[in-house]
VOGU-3710 file (C-alpha; in Angstrom, 3 decimals, decimal comma):
1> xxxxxxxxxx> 24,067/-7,279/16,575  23,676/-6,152/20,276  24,411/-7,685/23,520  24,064/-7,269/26,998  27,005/-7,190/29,050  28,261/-6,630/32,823  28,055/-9,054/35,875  24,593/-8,073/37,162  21,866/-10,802/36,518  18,506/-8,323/36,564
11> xxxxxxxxxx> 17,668/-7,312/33,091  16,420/-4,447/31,328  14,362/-4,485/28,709  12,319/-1,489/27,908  8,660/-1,966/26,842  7,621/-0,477/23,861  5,076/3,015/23,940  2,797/1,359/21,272  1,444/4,503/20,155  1,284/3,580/16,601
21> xxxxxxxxxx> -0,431/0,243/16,709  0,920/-1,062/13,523  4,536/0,119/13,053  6,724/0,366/16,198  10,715/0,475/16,013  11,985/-3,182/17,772  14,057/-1,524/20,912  17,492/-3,547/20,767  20,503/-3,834/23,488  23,834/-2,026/22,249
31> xxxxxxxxxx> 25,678/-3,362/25,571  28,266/-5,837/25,128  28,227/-9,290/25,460  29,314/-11,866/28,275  29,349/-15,672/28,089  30,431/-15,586/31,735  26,524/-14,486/32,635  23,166/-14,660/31,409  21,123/-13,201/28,617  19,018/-10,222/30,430
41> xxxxxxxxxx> 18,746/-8,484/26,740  17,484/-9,342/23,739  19,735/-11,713/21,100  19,296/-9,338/18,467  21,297/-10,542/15,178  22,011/-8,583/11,596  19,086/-8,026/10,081  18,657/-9,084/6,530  16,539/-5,482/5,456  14,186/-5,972/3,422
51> xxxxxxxxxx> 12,540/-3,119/1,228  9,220/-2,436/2,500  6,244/-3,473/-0,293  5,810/-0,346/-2,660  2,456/0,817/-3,255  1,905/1,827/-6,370  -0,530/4,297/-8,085  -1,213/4,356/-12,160  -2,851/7,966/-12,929  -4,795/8,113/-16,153
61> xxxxxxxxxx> -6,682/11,296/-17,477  -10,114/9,350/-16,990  -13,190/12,411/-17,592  -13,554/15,322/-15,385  -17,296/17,186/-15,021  -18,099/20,331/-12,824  -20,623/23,080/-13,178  -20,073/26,654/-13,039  -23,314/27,109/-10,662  -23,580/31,271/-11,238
71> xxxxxxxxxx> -25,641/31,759/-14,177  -28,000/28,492/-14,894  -29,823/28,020/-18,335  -31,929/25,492/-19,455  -31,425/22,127/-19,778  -33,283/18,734/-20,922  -32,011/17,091/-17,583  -34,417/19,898/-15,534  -37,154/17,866/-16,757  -36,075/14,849/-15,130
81> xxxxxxxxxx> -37,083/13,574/-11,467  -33,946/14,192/-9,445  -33,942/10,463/-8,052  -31,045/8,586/-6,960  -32,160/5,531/-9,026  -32,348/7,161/-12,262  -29,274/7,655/-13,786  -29,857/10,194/-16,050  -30,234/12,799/-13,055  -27,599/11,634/-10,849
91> xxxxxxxxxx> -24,550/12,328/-11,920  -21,605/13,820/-9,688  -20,395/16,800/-11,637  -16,406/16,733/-11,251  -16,181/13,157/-10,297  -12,413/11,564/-11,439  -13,593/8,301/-13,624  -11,361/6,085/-15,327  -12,072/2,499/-16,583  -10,200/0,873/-13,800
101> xxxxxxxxxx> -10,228/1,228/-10,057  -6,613/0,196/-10,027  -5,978/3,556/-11,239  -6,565/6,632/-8,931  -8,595/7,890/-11,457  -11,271/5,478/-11,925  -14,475/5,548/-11,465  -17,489/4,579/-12,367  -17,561/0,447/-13,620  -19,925/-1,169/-16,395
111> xxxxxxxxxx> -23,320/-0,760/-15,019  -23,069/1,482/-11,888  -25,967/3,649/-11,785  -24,105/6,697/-9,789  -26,049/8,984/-7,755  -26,162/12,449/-6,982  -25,740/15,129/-4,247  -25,802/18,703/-5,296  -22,943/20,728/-4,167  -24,032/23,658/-1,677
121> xxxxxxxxxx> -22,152/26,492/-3,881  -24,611/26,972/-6,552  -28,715/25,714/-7,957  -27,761/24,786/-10,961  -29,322/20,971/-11,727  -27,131/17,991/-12,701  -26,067/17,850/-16,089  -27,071/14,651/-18,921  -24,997/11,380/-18,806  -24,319/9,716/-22,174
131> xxxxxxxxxx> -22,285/6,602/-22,117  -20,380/6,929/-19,457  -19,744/10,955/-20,355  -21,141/13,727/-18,989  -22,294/16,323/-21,284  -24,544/19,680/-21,643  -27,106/20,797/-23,515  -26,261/24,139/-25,035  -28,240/27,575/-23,929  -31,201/27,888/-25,877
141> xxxxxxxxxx> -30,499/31,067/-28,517  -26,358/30,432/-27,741  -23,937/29,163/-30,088  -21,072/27,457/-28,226  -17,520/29,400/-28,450  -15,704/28,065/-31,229  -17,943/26,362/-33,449  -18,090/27,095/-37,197  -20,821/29,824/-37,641  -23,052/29,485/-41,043
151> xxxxxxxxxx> -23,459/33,290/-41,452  -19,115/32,871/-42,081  -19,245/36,105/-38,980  -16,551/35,267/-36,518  -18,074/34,506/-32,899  -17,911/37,897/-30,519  -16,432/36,921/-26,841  -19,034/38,944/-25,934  -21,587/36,347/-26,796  -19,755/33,422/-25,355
161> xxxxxxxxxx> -20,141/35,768/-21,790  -23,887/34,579/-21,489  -22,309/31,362/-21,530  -20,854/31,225/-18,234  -22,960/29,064/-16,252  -22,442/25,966/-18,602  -20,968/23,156/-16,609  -17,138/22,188/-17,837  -16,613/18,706/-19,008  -13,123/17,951/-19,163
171> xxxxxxxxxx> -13,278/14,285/-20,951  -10,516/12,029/-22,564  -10,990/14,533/-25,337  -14,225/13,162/-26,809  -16,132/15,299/-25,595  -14,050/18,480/-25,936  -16,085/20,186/-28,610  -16,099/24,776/-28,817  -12,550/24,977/-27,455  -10,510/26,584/-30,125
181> xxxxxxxxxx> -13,119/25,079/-33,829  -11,951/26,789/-36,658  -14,530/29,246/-37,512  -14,739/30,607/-41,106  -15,656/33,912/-42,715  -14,469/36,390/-45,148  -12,940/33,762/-46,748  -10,404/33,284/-43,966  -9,718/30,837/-41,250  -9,530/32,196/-37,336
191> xxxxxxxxxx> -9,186/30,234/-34,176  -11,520/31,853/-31,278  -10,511/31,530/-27,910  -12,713/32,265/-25,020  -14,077/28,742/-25,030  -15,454/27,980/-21,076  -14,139/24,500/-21,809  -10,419/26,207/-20,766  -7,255/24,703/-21,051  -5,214/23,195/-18,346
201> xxxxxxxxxx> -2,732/26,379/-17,208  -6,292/28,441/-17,358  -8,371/25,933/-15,013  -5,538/25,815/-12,587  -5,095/29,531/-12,807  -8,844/30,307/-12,032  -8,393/27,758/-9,416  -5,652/29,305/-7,931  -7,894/32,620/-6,750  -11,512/31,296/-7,350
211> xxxxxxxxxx> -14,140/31,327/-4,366  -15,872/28,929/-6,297  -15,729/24,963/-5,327  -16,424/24,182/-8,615  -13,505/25,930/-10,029  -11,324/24,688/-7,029  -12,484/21,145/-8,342  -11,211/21,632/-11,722  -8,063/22,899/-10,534  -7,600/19,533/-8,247
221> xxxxxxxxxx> -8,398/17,597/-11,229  -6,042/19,150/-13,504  -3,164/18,560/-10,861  -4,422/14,879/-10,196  -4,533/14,461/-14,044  -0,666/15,497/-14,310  0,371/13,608/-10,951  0,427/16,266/-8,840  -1,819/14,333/-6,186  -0,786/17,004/-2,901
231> xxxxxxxxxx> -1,665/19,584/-4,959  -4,660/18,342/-5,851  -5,805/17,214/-2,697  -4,889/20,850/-1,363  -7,960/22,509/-3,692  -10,209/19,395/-2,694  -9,830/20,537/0,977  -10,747/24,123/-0,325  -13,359/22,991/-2,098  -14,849/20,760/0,444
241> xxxxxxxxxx> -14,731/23,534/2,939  -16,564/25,715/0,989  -19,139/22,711/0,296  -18,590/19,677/2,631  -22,140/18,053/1,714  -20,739/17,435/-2,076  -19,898/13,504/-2,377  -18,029/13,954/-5,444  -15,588/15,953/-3,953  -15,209/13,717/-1,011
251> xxxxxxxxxx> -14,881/10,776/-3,681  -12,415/13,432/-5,433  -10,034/13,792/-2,545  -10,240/9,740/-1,871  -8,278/9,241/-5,228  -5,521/12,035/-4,607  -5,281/10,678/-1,049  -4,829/7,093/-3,185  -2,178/8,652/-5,468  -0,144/9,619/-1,602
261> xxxxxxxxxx> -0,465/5,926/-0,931  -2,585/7,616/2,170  -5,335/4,753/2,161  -6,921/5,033/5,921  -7,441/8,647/5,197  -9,222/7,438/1,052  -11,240/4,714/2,760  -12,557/7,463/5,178  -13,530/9,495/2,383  -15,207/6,817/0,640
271> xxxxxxxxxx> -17,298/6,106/3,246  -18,035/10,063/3,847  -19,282/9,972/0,107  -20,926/6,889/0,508  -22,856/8,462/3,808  -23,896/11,348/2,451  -25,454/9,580/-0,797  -25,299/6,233/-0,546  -26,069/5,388/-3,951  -22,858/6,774/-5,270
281> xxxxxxxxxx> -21,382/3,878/-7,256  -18,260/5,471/-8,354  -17,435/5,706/-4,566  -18,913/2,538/-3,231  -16,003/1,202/-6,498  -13,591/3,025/-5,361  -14,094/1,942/-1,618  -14,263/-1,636/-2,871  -10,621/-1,210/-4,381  -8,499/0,052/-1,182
291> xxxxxxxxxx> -10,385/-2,985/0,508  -9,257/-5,467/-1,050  -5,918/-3,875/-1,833  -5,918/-3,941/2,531  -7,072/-7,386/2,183  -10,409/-6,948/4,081  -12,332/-9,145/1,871  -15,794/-9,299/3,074  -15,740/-5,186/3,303  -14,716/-4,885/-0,377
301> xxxxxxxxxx> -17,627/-6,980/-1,546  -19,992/-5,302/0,718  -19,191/-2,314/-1,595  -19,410/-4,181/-4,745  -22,701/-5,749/-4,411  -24,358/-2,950/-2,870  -28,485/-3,298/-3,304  -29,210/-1,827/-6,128  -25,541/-1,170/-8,385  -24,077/-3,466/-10,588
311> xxxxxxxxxx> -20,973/-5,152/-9,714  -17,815/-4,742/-12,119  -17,301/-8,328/-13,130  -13,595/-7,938/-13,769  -13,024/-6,351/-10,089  -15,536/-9,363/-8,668  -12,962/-11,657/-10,127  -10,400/-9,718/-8,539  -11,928/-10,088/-5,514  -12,370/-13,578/-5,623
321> xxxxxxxxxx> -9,144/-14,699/-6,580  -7,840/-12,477/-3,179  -10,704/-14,616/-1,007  -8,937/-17,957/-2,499  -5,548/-16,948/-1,808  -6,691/-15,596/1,795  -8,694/-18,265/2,240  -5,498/-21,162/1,323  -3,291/-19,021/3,625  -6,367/-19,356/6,712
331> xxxxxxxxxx> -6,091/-23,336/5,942  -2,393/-23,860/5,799  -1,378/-21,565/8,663  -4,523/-23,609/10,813  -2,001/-26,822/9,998  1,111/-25,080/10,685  2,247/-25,907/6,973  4,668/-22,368/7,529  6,207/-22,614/4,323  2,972/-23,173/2,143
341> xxxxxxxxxx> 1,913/-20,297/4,201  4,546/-18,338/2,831  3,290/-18,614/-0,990  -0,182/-18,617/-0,346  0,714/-14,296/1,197  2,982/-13,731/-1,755  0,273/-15,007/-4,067  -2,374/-12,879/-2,493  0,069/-9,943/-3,110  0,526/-10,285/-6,148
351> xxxxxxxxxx> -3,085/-10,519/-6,750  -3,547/-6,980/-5,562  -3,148/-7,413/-1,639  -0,369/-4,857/-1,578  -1,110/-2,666/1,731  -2,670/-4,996/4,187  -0,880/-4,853/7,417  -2,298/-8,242/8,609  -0,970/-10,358/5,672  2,385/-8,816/6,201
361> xxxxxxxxxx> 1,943/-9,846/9,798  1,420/-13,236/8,549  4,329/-13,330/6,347  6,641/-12,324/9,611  4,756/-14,993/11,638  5,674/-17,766/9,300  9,183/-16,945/9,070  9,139/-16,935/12,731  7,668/-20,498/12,645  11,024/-21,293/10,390
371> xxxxxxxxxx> 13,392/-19,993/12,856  14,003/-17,012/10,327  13,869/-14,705/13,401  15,762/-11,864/11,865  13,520/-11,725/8,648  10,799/-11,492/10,730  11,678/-8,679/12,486  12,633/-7,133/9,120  8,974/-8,262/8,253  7,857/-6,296/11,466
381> xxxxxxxxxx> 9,791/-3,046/11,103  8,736/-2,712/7,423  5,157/-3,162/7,400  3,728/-0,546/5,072  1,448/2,287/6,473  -2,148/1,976/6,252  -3,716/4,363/8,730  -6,134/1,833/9,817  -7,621/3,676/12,576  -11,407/3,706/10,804
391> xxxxxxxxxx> -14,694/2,220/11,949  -14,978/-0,405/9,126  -11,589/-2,263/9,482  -11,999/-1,978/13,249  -14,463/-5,120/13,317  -12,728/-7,058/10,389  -11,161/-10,252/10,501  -8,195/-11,901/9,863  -8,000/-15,791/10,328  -10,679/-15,891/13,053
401> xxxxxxxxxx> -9,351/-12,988/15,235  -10,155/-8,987/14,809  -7,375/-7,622/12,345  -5,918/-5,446/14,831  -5,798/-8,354/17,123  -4,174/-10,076/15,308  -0,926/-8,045/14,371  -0,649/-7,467/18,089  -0,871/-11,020/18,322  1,669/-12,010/16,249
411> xxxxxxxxxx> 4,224/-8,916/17,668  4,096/-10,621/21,082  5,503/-13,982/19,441  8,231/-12,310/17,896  8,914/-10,220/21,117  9,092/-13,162/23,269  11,634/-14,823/20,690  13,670/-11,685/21,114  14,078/-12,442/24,299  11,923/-9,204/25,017
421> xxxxxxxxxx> 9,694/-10,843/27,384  7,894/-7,814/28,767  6,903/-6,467/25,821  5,760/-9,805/24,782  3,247/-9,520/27,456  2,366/-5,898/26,639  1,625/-6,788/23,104  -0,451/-10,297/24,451  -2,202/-7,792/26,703  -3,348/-5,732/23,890
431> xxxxxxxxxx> -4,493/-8,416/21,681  -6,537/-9,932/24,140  -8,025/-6,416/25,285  -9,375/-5,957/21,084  -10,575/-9,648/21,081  -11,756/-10,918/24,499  -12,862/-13,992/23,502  -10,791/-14,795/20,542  -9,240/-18,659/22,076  -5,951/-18,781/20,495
441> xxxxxxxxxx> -5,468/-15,158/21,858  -6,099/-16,465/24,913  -3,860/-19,110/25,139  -0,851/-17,101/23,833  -1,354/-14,596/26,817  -1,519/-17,378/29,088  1,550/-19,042/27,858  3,210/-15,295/27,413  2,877/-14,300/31,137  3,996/-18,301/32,226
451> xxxxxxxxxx> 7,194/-18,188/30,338  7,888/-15,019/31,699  7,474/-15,771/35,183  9,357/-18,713/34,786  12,452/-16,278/33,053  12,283/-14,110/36,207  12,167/-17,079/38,563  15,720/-18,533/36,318  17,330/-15,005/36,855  16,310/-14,575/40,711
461> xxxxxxxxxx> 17,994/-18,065/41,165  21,064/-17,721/39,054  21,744/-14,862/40,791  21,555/-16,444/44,193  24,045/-18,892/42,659  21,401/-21,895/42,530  22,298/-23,277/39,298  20,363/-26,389/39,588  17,034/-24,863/40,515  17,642/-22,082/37,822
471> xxxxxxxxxx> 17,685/-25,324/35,015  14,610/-26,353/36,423  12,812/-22,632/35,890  14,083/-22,355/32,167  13,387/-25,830/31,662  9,446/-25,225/32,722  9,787/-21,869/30,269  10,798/-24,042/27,686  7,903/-26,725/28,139  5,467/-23,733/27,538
481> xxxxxxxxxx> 7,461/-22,313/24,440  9,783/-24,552/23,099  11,312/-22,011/20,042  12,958/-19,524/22,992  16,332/-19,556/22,124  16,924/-16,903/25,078  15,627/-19,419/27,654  17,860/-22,643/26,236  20,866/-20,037/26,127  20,604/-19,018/30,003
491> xxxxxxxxxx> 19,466/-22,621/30,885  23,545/-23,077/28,919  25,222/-20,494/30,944  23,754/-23,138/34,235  25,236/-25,925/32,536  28,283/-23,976/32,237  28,494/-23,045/36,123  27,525/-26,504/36,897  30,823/-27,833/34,755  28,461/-29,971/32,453
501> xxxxxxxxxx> 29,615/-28,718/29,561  28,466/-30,973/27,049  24,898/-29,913/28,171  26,220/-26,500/27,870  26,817/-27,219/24,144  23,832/-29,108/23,772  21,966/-26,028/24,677  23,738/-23,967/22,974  23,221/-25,835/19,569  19,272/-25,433/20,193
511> xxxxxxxxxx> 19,623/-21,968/20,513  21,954/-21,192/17,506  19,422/-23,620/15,570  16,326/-21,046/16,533  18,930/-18,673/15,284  22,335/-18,946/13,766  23,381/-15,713/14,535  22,706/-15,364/18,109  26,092/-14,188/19,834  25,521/-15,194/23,368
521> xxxxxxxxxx> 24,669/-18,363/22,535  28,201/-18,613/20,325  30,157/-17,356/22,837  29,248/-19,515/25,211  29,613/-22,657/23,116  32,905/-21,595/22,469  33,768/-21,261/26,038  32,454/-24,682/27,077  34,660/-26,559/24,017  37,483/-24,046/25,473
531> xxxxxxxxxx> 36,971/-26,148/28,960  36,520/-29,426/27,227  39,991/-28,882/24,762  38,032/-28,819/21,496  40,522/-26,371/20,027  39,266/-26,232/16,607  35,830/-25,876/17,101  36,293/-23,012/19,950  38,912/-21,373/17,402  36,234/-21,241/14,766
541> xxxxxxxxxx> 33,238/-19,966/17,038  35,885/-17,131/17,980  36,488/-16,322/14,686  32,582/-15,934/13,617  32,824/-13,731/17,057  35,766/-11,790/16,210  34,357/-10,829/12,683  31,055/-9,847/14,338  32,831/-7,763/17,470  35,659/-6,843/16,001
551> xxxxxxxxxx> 36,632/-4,115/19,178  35,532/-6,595/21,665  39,255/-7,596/23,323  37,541/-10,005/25,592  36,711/-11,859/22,598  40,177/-11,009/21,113  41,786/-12,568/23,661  39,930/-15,381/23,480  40,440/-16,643/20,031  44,492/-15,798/20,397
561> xxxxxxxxxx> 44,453/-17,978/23,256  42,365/-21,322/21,424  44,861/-20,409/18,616  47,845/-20,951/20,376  46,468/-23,935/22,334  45,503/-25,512/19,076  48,955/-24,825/17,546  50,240/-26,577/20,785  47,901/-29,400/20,674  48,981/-30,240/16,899
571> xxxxxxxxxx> 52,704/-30,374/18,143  53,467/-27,001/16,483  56,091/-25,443/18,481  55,093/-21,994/19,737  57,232/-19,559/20,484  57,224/-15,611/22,479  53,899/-15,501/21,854  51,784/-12,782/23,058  48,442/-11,204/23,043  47,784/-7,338/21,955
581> xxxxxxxxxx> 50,908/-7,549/18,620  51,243/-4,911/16,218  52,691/-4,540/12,751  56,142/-4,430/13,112  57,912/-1,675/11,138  61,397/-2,678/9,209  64,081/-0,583/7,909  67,022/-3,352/7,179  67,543/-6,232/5,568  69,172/-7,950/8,921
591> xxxxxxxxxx> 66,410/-7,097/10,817  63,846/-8,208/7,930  65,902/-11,799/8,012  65,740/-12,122/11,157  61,751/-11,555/11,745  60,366/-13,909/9,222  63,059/-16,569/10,610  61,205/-16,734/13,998  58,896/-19,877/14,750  56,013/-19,631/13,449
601> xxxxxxxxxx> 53,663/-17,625/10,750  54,983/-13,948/9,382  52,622/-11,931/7,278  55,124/-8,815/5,318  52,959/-5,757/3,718  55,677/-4,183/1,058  54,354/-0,684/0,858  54,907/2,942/-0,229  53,493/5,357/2,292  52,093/7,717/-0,773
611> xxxxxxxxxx> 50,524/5,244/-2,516  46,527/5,510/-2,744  46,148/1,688/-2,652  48,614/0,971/0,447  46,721/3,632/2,117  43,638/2,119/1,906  44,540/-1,565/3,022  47,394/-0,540/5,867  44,352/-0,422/7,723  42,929/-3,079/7,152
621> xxxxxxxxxx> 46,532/-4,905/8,058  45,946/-3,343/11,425  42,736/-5,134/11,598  44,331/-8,638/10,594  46,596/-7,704/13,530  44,229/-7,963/16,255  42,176/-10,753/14,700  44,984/-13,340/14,320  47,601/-12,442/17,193  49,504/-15,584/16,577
631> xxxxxxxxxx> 50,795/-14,543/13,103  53,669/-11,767/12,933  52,858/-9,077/10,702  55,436/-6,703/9,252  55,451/-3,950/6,666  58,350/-2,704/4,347  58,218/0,987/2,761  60,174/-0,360/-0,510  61,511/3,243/-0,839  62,733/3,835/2,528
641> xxxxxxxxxx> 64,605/0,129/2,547  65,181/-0,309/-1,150  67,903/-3,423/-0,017  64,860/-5,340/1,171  62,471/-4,769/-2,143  65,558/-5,677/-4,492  66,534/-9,015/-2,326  62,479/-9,967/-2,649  62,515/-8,736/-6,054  59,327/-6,492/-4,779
651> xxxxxxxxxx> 58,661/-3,952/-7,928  54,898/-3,419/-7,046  52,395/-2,503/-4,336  50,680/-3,374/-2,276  52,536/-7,021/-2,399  52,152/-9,121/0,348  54,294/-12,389/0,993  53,482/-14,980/3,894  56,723/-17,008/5,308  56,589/-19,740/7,594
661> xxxxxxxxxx> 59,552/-20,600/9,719  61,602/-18,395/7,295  60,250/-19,726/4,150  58,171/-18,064/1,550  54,759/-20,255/0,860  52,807/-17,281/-0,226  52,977/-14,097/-2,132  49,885/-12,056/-3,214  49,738/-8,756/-5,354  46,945/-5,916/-4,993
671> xxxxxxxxxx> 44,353/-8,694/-3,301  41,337/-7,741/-1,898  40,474/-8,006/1,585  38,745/-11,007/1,612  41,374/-12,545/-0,635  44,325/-11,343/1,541  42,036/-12,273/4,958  41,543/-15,574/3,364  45,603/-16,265/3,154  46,128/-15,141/6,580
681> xxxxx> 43,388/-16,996/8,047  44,517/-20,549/6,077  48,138/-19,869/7,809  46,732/-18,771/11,294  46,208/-22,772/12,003
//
């Protein structure tokens, strides 16, 4: 929690650099805090953290296809028209597929017809599509590596060598066939290696030194295929430099960049395989996934019903059960129904919204609408990253405004609650600069720049010492924005000047009801039920205090001071009391006697110096010290003043025992902290 501190009225509250549009860090005041003057900083409390929303990534194998491109032989598909609407010719050798778009590997859905764009390193034509597989015809005159040959002669490498221009197909292991077949002759069994279809440790080895895209494409998806997605994307990058016209690889490098939770960078990549052939279903999928997992609806089904592909119906009802969740959440927030709000964004998460910057923006608006100020900073600091900075989200929408808008929208709200008033208007600024003529914008730049005046104007005249008038300036901030605790705790410290002190309170209590953990706003309710004798309830807003400051001897002070008054106002007699105590060290019996006799409360720690668990709560009995000044606190080191431990039958430590006016009401072995701060504080009254 941070405060601002000193005598001088003129605040300082640095505006944010806003260089990253979607994730800055909140700037927060580390001075210290004074009831006696007004809040120039911003009220910032303990935040509850919050783990920012994973993004998750499933990998499967899915079906690799690539072409060698050095040595081309005849194939059926040659005979084929290479058209983009034909599916038999358009395949995108290499592509990562999968049955699912969820996964980074998937691909192409039920009924896509992909197309094709031939990669720049080579002239060899597309390869045939069956079922969803891509396959090759064999060279004519070639047998394939591998396969059992009817004359019983084992295979020669040297004929597999006139084999080298046949694309690789590296399926789900379906379509696997040559690779290591049992061949058989001489009445013997021998497995032949030499296959082209080459194993995983020999694709990422010829990878590792090829010139050739193709085999830089293999290698990628042999490191995708095990997880290694920065690998992976490293020999898409080679490859596409070699050929940056090839859409599969651009599609290739969108699903690594998936797997690094990178999705600005994928959608770019989408779109760059999408450009260059734009009847590329597997990419116009996979483009249709990271939108809706961003939660830009109308985008994603752009993608999905492109003319001329058919949709996946099980990622259209994806899709649709996102737009009904998005849609609810658009209705309740236009009602201010906060809380319904709330469900309606964890429902659309759940339902695959996982990375959208904007709905996590909502979630930290609604919990600002419920006075939940610190989760929605929480919200605000751990917004996951998106890299949004691409053409297609820059024109999206998000409850009527422009998505970007709109999260600078909401960060001036939760600026201005902070008490951060100039980079509420920074932030307003912004969001009216993206959407001009976006009304509610409007009127929360308007109302920004008012209540900030009217903050300024409150300062300029408490500082001039014109209490009254400074009411009057916070009071017209408050008409304008009626949730700024900031403005009803400086319109308190007026009351305070002006001796109302009930109004003080009054204040006070709206402020700590924006937010309960707002320390200026404590201290200075504390200070007016000092003035008005309220005892109990300014000992108990010092305590919160002193737990939350606990080196703050202003505050210290405070509390020992309410303490002793309240003792005084119960009739307790109250003796040689004095602010600043320490543990008081005893050696004798006598002496021991005669300092749990005195008036009052007496807390004894029975300790021996070398033992671990003394060590670690003498401390802590240090601590206890400065927080409750009106109790005595002793300690006895049972070996050094063995007379004491035998006449208070002490055989373990730590023991402590709590006497009042010489009597023994408590005695506690090995507590806790809490347990033995508990004691202490039940006897402090």
């Amino acid at each position: 929690m941070s405060h601002s501190s000193g005598k001088s009225v003129s605040e300082v509250v640095g505006i944010d650099a806003f260089a990253d549009r979607f994730r800055e860090t909140l700037n927060c005041d580390t001075n210290k805090p004074d009831f006696r003057e007004l809040d120039l900083g911003s009220p910032v409390s303990p935040l509850r953290t919050r783990g920012p929303v994973a993004s998750s990534s499933s990998s499967s194998s899915g079906s690799f296809s690539g072409r060698n491109g050095q040595n081309p032989v005849n194939r059926r598909s040659e005979s084929a028209p290479n058209n983009h609407n034909n599916s038999s010719s358009n395949n995108h050798s290499g592509e990562l597929s999968g049955s699912s778009e969820n996964s980074p590997t998937a691909g192409n859905a039920r009924g896509f017809k992909p197309g094709h764009a031939r990669s720049d390193s080579g002239s060899a034509p597309a390869p045939l599509i069956y079922s969803g597989q891509t396959v090759n015809s064999p060279a004519m005159n070639v047998l394939p590596t591998g396969n059992i040959c009817p004359s019983g002669k084992i295979l020669k490498t040297g004929m597999a060598a006139s084999r080298s221009s046949r694309t690789d197909v590296l399926g789900s292991g379906l379509g696997n066939y040559g690779h290591g077949s049992i061949m058989r002759g001489g009445g013997k069994a021998e497995v032949v290696s030499g296959s082209r279809c080459v194993g995983v440790n020999e694709a990422v080895k010829r990878g590792v030194q090829s010139v050739d895209p193709e085999e830089l494409k293999r290698a990628g998806n042999e490191h995708y295929k095990r997880g290694h997605f920065a690998d992976a994307l490293n020999f898409y990058d080679r490859a596409i430099a070699m050929s940056p016209a090839s859409a599969a690889y651009r599609s290739n490098r969108a699903a690594a960049l998936t797997g690094l939770g990178r999705l600005g960078e994928a959608v770019r990549e989408c779109e760059e395989a999408v450009r260059l052939d734009p009847n590329y279903g597997r990419a116009h999928q996979r483009l249709a996934s990271l939108f809706v997992r961003l939660g830009q609806v109308e985008n994603a089904r752009k993608h999905l019903c492109y003319p001329g592909l058919q949709p996946d119906p099980s990622e259209m009802q994806k899709l649709q059960v996102v737009e009904k969740h998005i849609s609810k959440c658009s209705d309740v927030r236009r009602i201010g129904d906060w809380k319904s709000v709330l469900r309606e964004v964890d429902a659309a998460v759940a339902a695959g919204v996982d990375s959208s910057p904007q709905l996590f923006m909502c979630r930290a608006e609604a919990l600002l609408k419920l006075h939940q100020i610190d989760d929605a900073e929480s919200v605000l600091l751990h917004i996951p990253k998106s890299e949004l900075h691409i053409t297609s989200s820059s024109q999206a929408r998000f409850f009527g405004m422009l998505s970007e808008a709109y999260s600078y929208f909401v960060r001036a709200q939760i600026e201005m609650a902070l008490g951060r008033f100039e980079n509420a208007v920074t932030a307003a600024e912004k969001s009216s600069q993206i959407d001009p003529r976006n009304v509610e914008v409007a009127v929360l730049l308007n109302n920004v720049r008012m209540v900030a005046r009217a903050r300024v104007r409150g300062n300029d005249l408490f500082k001039s010492e014109r209490f009254t008038e400074a009411c009057s300036a916070y009071g017209e901030g408050l008409r304008l924005d009626p949730s700024n605790s900031v403005l009803y705790c400086n319109r308190a410290a007026c009351w305070f000047k002006l001796g109302q002190w009930e109004r003080s309170i009054e204040d006070s209590n709206q402020a700590l009801h924006i937010q309960p953990n707002y320390t200026k706003a404590l201290l200075r309710r504390a200070a007016s039920n000092s003035k008005l004798e309220r005892w109990e309830e300014a000992v108990k807003d010092y305590e919160i205090l002193r737990r939350e400051l606990p080196n703050d001897n202003e505050v210290a002070e405070a509390l020992f001071h309410a303490q002793v008054a309240l003792k005084k106002s119960r009739g307790e007699e109250v003796y040689n009391l004095k602010f600043g105590g320490e543990v008081e060290e005893v050696s004798g019996l006598e002496q021991f006697r005669a300092a749990i006799s005195l008036p009052g409360v007496s807390v004894v720690h029975f300790e021996v110096a070398s033992n671990l668990q003394c060590k670690q709560i003498s401390p802590f009995v240090d601590t206890l010290c400065g927080r409750y000044p009106s109790i005595n606190f002793l300690k006895v080191d049972i070996q050094e003043s063995p007379t004491v431990a035998t006449a208070e039958n002490v055989r373990i430590v730590p023991t402590f025992k709590i006497y009042k006016n010489g009597s023994r009401v408590k005695e506690i072995v090995c507590p806790s902290r809490d347990m033995l701060e508990h004691s202490v504080r039940h006897y402090s009254f």
